[in-house]
C-alpha positions in Angstrom: 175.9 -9.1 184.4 172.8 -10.7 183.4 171.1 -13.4 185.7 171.2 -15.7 182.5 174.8 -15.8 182.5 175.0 -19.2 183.5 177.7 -22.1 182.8 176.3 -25.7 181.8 177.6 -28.8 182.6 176.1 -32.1 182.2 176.9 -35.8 180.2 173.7 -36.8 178.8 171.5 -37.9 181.7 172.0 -35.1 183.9 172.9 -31.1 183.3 173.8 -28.5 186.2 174.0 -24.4 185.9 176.4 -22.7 188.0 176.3 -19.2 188.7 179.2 -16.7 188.1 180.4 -16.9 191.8 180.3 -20.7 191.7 177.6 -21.9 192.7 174.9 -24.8 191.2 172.1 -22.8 191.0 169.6 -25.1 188.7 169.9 -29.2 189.0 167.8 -31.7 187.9 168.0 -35.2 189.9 167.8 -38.1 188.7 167.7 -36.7 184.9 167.1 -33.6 182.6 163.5 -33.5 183.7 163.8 -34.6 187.2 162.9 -33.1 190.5 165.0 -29.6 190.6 166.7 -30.5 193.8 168.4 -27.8 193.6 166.5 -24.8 192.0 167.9 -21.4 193.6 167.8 -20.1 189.6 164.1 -19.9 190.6 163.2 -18.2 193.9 162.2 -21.0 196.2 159.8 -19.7 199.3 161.9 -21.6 201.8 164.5 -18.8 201.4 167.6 -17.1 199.8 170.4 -19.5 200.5 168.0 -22.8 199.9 168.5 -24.9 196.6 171.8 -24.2 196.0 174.9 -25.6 196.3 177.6 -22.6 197.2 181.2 -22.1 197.6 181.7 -19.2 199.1 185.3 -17.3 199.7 185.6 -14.8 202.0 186.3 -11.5 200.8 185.7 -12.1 197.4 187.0 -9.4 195.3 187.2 -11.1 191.4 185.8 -14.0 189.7 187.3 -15.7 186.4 185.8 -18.6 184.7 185.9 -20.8 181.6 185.5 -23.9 180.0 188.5 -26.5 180.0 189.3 -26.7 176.2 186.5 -27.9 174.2 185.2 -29.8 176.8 181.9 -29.8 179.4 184.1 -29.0 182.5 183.6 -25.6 183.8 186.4 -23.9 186.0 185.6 -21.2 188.2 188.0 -19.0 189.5 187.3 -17.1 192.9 190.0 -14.5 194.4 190.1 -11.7 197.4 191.7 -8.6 197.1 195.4 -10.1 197.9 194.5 -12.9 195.1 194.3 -15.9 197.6 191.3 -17.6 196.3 190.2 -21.0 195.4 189.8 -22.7 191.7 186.8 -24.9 191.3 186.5 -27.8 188.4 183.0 -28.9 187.8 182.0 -31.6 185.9 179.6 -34.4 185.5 181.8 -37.5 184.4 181.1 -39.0 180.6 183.8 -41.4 179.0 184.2 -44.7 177.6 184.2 -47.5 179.4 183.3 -51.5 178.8 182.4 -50.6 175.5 179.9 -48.5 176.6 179.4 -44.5 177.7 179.9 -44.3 181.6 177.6 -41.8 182.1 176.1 -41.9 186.1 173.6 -39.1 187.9 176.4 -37.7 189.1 178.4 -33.8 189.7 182.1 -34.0 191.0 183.4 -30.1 192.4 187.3 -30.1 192.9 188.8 -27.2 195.3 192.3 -26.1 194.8 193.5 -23.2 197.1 195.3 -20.4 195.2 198.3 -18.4 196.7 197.6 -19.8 200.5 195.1 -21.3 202.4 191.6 -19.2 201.7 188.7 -19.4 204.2 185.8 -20.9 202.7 182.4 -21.9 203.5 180.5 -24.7 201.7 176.5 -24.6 201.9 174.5 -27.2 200.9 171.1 -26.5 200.6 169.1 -29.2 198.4 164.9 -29.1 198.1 162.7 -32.0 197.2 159.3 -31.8 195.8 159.8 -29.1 193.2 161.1 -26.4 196.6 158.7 -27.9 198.6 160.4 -30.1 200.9 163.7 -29.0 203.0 165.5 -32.8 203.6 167.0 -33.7 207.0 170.8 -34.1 206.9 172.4 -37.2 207.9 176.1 -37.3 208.3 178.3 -40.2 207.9 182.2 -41.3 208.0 183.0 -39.7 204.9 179.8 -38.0 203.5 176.8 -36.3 203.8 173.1 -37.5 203.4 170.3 -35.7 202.4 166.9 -37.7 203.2 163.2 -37.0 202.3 160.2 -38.9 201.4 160.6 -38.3 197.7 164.2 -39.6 197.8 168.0 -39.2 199.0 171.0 -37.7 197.5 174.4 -38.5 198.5 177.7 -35.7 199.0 180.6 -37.9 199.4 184.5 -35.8 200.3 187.6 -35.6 201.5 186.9 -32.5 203.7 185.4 -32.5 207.2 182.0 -33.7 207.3 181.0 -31.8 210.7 182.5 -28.7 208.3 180.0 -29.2 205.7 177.1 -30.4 208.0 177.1 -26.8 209.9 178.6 -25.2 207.1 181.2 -23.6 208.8 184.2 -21.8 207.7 187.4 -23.7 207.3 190.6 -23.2 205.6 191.2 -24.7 202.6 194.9 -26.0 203.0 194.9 -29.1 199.8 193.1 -29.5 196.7 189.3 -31.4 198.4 186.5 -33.1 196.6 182.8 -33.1 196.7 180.8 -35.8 195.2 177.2 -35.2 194.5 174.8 -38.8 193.6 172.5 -40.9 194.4 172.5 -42.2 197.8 174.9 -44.9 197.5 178.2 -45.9 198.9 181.1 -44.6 197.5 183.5 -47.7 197.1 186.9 -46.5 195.3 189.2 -44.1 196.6 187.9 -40.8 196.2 190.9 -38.7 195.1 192.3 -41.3 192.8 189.0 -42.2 191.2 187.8 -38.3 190.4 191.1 -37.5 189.1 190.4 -40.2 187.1 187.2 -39.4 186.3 188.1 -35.6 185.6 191.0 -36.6 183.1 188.7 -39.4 181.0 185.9 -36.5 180.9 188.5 -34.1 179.3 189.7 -37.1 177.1 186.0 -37.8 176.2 185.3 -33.8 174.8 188.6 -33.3 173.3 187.6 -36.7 171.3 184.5 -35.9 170.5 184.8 -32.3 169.1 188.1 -33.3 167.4 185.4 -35.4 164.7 183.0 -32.7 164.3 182.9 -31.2 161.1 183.1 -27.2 161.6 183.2 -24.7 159.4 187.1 -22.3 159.2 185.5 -19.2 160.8 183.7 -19.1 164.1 184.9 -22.6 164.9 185.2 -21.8 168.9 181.2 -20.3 168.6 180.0 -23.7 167.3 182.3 -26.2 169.0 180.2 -24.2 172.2 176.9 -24.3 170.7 177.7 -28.7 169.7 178.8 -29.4 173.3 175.9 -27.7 174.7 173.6 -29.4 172.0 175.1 -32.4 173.2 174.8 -32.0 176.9 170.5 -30.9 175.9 170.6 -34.9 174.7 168.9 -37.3 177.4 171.5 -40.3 175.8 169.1 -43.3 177.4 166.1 -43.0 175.0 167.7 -40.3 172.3 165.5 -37.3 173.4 166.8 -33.6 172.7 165.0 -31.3 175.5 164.3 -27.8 174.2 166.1 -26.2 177.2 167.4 -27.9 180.5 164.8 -25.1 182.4 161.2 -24.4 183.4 159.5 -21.1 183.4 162.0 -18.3 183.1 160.0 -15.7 181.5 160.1 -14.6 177.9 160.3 -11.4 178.8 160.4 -9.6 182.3 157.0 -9.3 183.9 155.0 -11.2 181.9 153.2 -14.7 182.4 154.9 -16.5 179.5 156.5 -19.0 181.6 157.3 -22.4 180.4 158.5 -26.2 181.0 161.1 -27.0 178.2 162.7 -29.9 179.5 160.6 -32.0 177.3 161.1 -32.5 173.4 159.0 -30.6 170.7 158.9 -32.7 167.0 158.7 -29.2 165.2 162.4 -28.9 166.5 163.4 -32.0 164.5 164.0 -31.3 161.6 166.4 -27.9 162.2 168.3 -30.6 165.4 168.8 -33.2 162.4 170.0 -30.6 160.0 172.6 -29.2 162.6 173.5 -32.7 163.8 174.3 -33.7 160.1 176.4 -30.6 159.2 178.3 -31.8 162.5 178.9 -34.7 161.8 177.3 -36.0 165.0 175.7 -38.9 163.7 175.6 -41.3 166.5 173.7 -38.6 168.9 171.3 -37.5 165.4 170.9 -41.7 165.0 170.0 -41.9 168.2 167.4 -38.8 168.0 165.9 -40.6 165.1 165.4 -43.5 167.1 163.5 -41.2 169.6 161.1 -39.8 167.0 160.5 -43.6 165.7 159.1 -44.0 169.1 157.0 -41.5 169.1 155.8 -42.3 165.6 155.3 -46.0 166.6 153.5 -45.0 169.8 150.7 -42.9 167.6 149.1 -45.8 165.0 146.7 -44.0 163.5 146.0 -41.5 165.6 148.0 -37.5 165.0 151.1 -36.7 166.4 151.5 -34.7 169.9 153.6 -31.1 169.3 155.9 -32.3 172.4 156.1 -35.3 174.2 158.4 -36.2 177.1 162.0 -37.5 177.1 160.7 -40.8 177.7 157.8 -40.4 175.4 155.1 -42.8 176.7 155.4 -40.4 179.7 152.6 -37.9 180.2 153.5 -34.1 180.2 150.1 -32.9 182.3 150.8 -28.7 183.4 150.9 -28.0 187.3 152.1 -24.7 189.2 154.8 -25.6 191.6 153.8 -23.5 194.9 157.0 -23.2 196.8 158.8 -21.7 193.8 158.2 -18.0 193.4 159.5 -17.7 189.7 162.9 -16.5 188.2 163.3 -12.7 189.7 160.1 -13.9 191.5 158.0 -13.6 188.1 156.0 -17.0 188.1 153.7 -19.0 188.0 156.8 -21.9 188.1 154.9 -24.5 185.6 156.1 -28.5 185.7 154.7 -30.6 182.6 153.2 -28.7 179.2 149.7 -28.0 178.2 151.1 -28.2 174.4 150.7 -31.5 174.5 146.9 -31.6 174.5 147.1 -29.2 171.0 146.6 -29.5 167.6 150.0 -28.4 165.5 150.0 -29.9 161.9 153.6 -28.8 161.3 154.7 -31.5 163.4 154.0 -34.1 160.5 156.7 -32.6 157.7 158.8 -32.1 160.7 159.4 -35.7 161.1 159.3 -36.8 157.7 161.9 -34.0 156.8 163.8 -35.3 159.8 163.6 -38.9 159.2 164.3 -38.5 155.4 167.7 -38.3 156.6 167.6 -42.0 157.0 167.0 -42.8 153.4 170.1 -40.8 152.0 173.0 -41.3 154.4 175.7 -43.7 153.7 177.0 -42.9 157.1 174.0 -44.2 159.1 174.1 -48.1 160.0 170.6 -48.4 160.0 169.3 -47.1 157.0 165.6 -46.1 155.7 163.8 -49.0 153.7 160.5 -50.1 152.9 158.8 -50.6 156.2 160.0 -47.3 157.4 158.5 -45.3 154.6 155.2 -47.6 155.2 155.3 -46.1 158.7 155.9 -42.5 157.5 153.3 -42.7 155.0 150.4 -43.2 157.5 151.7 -39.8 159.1 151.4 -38.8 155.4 147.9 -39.6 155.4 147.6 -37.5 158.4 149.5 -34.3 157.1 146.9 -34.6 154.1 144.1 -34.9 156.0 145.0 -31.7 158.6 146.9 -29.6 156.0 144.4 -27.0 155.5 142.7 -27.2 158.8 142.8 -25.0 161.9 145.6 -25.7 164.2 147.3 -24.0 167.4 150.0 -23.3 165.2 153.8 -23.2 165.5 153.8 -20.8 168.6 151.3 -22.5 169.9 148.4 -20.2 170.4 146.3 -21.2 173.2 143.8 -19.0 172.9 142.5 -19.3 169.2 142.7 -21.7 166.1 143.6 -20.7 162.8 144.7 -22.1 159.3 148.2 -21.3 160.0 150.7 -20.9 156.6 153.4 -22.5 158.5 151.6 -25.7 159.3 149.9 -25.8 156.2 153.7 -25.7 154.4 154.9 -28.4 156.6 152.1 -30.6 155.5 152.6 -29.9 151.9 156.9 -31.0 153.0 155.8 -34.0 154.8 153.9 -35.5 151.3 156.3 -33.0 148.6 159.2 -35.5 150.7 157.0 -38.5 150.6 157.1 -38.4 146.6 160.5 -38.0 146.6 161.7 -40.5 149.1 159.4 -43.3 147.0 161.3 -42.2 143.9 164.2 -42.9 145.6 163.0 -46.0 146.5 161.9 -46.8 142.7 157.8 -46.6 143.9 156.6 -44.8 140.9 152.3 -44.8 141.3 153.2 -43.8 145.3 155.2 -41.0 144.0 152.9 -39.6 141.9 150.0 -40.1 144.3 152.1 -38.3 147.3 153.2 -35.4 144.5 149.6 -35.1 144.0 148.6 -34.6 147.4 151.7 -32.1 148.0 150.2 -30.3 144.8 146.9 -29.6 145.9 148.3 -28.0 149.3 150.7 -25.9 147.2 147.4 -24.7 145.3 146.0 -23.7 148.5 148.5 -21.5 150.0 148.9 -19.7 147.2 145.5 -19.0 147.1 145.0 -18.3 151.0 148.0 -17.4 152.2 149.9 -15.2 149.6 148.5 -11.3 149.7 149.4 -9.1 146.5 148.5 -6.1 147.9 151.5 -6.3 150.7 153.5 -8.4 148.1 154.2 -11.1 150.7 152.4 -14.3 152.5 150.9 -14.1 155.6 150.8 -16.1 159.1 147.6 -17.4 158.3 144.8 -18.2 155.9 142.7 -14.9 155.3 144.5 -12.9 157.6 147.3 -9.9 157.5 149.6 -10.6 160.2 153.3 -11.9 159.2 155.1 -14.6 161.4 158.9 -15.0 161.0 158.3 -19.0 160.0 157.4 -17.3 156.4 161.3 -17.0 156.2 161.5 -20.9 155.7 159.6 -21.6 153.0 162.9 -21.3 150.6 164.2 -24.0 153.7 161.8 -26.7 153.0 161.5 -26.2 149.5 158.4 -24.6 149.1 159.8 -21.5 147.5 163.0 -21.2 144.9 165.1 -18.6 146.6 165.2 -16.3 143.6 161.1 -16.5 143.4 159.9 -12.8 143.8 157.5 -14.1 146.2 160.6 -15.2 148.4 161.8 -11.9 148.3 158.5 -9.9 149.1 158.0 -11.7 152.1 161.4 -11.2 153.4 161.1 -7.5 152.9 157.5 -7.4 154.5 159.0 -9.2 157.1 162.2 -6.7 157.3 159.3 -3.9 157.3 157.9 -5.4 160.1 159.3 -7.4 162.3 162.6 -6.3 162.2 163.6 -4.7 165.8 167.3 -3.5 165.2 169.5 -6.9 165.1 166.6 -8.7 166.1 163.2 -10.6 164.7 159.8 -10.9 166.6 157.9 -13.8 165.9 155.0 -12.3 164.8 153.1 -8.6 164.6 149.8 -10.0 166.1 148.9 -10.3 169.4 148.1 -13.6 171.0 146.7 -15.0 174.7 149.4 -12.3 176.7 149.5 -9.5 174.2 152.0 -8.3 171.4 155.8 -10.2 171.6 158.1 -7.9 173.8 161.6 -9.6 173.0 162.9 -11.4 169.7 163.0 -15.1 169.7 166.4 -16.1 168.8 166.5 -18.4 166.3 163.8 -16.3 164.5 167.0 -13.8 164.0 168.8 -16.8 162.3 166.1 -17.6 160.3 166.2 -14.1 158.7 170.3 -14.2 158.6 169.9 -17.1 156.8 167.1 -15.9 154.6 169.1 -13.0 153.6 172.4 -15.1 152.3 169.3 -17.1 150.6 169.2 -13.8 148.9 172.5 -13.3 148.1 173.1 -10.2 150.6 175.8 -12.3 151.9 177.9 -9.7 154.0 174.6 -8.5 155.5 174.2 -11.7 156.7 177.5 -11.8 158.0 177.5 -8.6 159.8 173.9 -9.3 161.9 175.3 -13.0 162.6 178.5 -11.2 164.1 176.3 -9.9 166.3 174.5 -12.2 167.2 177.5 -14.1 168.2 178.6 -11.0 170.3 174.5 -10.9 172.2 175.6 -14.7 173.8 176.9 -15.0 177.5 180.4 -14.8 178.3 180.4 -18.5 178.2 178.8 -18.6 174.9 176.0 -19.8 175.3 172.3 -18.7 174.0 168.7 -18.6 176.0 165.3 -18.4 174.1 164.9 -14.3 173.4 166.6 -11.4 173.5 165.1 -8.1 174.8 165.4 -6.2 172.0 165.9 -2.6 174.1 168.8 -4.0 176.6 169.8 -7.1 175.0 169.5 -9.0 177.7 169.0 -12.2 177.4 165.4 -14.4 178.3 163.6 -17.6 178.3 165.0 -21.3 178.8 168.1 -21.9 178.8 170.3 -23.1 176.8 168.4 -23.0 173.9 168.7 -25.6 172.0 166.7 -24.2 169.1 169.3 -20.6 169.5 172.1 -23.3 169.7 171.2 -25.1 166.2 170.5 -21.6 164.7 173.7 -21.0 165.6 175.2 -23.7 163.7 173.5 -23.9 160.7 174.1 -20.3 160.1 177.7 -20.2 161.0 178.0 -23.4 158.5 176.6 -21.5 155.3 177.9 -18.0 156.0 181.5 -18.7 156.6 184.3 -19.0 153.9 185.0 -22.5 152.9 188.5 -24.0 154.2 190.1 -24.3 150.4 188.7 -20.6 150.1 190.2 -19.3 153.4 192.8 -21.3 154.3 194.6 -22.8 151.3 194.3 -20.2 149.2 195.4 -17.8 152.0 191.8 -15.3 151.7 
């Protein structure tokens, strides 16, 4: 079983992973991008059994676990050999409440016994400081402190304090709760209130995903994939984090080790796009409100690739020293040296995302004048930078080019500009931004489209291919049945095809050649081949793609493309919205397969 295969739960302000024996391996306090309090998921010094949070049977013999409907609530099934055992119910509670989302920094565990009374141990073990600080434990009537200079946490429960202070075994005789917050008094009843709590989380999932709109096959595969987009969304300011994790490895042994708990505009676009064919408008509303910040935070100056979930926030890169790395493979970083790059896709990014705004009737606040005022000066921008060097969409850090991607994006950001003044009856703006989109379109097809291989390239005068060729049908750049379309997907079949998987590109960058397949690269091709009309191609690959996620579901960054195990962040929330959008234009329609009995 791989080391990835990780449950999630979480309710907007704070996300938990939890091993397949039970325990909370990775936890952020007091929100996604908080101190990892406990970070067991990546190898503090300070030992094995520090920065978890454990429940451990004795003579475990079988573990069973799932998620509770369509809901966020993980249940965890531990048994011995004679099947006594204990069930636990995780959670992290998110309903409605005073007209508002009750949504605290808060995990709840619930232990049931099964067939008896099973001997358990409970072991604590939180870390402040990033693994660097072991906090003292101070017990009290009903719960259990843990106190530090950088802060407290709180364990509030109905079992035996001294029990959980000197984690010692004890016999688990009635159903027990653990309570994991800030350091605060509890000051309801604790099993009335988390039952509560438990059975107004369930109410809240089973509401939510009963008003997404899903496609009639592979419903249960993006019900997962749209809680766990959901549960990526830090709900106070509208941020979507690219993964609830920092630096597990692309691929095993190398030094591509990341922060992603911070929000990348590139992603915006393909987040909106999924959140719209969901039907999720309030959390893609609230996203949009996110990226206005941002924009509003810029005046006239270019847009940062990633900024943080609160996005006044700097994001500077630091090694964390007490943690040695997933499977020991660090450096651990905390914060992202993107910020400080240049990438000029970020521009069309936006627009394409916020374009949303000036076309859907759903949306209470829609897109009018002074919005497309504001999006205009990041026009300018795109215009200027369009055919300039830039890091590019992987982010090179070693070298500058005029990557085709970026440039595309530019040439979306003012091609969208023109048509979202038309819409808005500006005629001479509309012709000025079709213009400028028309001169970047000259451009890449003179720089960036090679004859001689009968496809475009990653960048400006050179040969390699990147995979983000496959979405210049997406944004518009290229009619799908334009023979240049097709070249480049076959170049890029030719080459960067691995089996049932896509590298991102066939050059090497700062660490060498790419060693596993990026996932949502794969989606982009699935999706560029029903482009193509080689629908049951598509179809096939996207089955198994389904059949490379975790038993839970779920999706990290990359796939090794030898094992097919999975690696990178996790969850992905890019893999997650590839997910959806391909399972929304591959499958049969619900009149096609349903009412008409196909």
């Amino acid at each position: 079983m791989s080391r990835l295969d990780l449950g999630v739960i979480g309710n907007g302000i704070v996300a938990a992973l939890v091993d397949p024996k039970g325990a909370i391996v990775w936890y952020c306090h007091p929100r996604l991008d908080g101190d990892p309090i406990f970070c067991r998921l990546l190898e503090p010094l300070a030992g094995p059994e520090e920065g978890r949070f454990a429940i451990e049977l004795e003579g475990l013999a079988r573990v069973e676990r799932r998620y509770l409907g369509n809901s966020a609530v993980l249940e965890t099934v531990l048994l011995d050999r004679e099947g006594r055992g204990v069930r636990i119910t995780d959670f992290a509670p998110r309903f409605r409440q005073y007209d508002r989302i009750f949504r605290p920094p808060m995990l709840i565990r619930r232990l049931e016994p099964l067939g008896g009374a099973p001997l358990l141990r409970v072991a604590i073990r939180p870390l402040f400081d990033h693994g660097g600080t072991r906090p003292q434990r101070v017990p009290g009537s009903n719960h259990l402190r843990f106190v530090a200079a950088a802060g407290a946490i709180r364990v509030t429960t109905d079992l035996p304090v001294a029990v959980l202070e000197r984690e010692a075994p004890w016999a688990l005789t009635r159903p027990a709760w653990l309570v994991l917050g800030p350091d605060e008094s509890f000051a309801a009843g604790l099993d009335h209130t988390c039952r509560d709590f438990l059975e107004r989380t369930l109410d809240y999932w089973s509401e939510w995903t009963r008003y997404l709109s899903v496609p009639f096959e592979w419903q249960e595969a993006v019900i997962r994939a749209a809680v766990t987009l959901k549960l990526c969304a830090f709900e106070e300011t509208g941020a979507i984090v690219a993964a609830l994790t920092t630096s597990i490895p692309e691929a095993p042994g190398t030094a591509r080790t990341w922060d992603y708990r911070y929000c990348w505009l590139r992603d915006a676009f393909f987040v909106v796009q999924a959140l719209n064919r969901l039907g999720a408008t309030r959390t893609m509303e609230d996203y949009l409100g996110w990226i206005a910040t941002v924009v509003a935070l810029e005046p006239g100056r270019e847009l940062k690739p990633v900024y943080a979930i609160v996005p006044s926030e700097p994001l500077p890169e630091r090694i964390a020293p007490a943690l040695a790395g997933f499977g020991g493979q660090g450096p651990v970083r905390i914060g992202n040296q993107a910020a400080e790059q240049r990438q000029n896709d970020s521009y069309g990014s936006v627009v394409l995302a916020a374009a949303q705004m000036f076309y859907d009737h759903r949306l209470p606040r829609r897109g009018d004048l002074a919005l497309f005022e504001v999006l205009e000066r990041l026009g300018e921008t795109a215009a200027r930078v369009a055919l300039e060097p830039d890091a590019g969409l992987w982010e090179y850090r070693g070298r500058r080019s005029v990557h085709t991607h970026s440039a595309a994006m530019c040439w979306a950001a003012c091609h969208h500009l023109g048509k979202i003044a038309r819409h808005l009856g500006l005629a001479e703006r509309a012709e000025r931004w079709r213009a400028e989109a028309e001169r970047i379109r000259k451009a890449i097809l003179a720089e960036a489209w090679r004859p001689e291989l009968g496809s475009f390239v990653a960048s400006f005068g050179g040969k390699g291919l990147d995979a983000s060729l496959l979405l210049l049908h997406e944004i518009g750049f290229l009619s799908t049945d334009d023979p240049r379309f097709a070249g480049t997907v076959a170049a890029i079949e030719q080459r960067l095809r691995k089996g049932d998987h896509l590298l991102r590109y066939d050059e090497e960058d700062d660490f060498g050649l790419p060693e596993t397949s990026f996932n949502v690269c794969t989606f982009w091709y699935i999706d560029a081949l029903a482009a193509l009309g080689r629908r049951e191609e598509a179809r096939a690959l996207f089955e198994r793609m389904l059949a490379a996620r975790t038993s839970l579901g779920l999706l990290s960054e990359d796939t090794d493309i030898r094992t097919g195990e999975p690696w990178g962040n996790f969850p992905q929330t890019y893999s997650m919205v590839g997910l959806i959008t391909s399972a929304m234009r591959l499958s049969k329609s619900w009149e096609e397969a349903f009412w008409r009995g196909s």
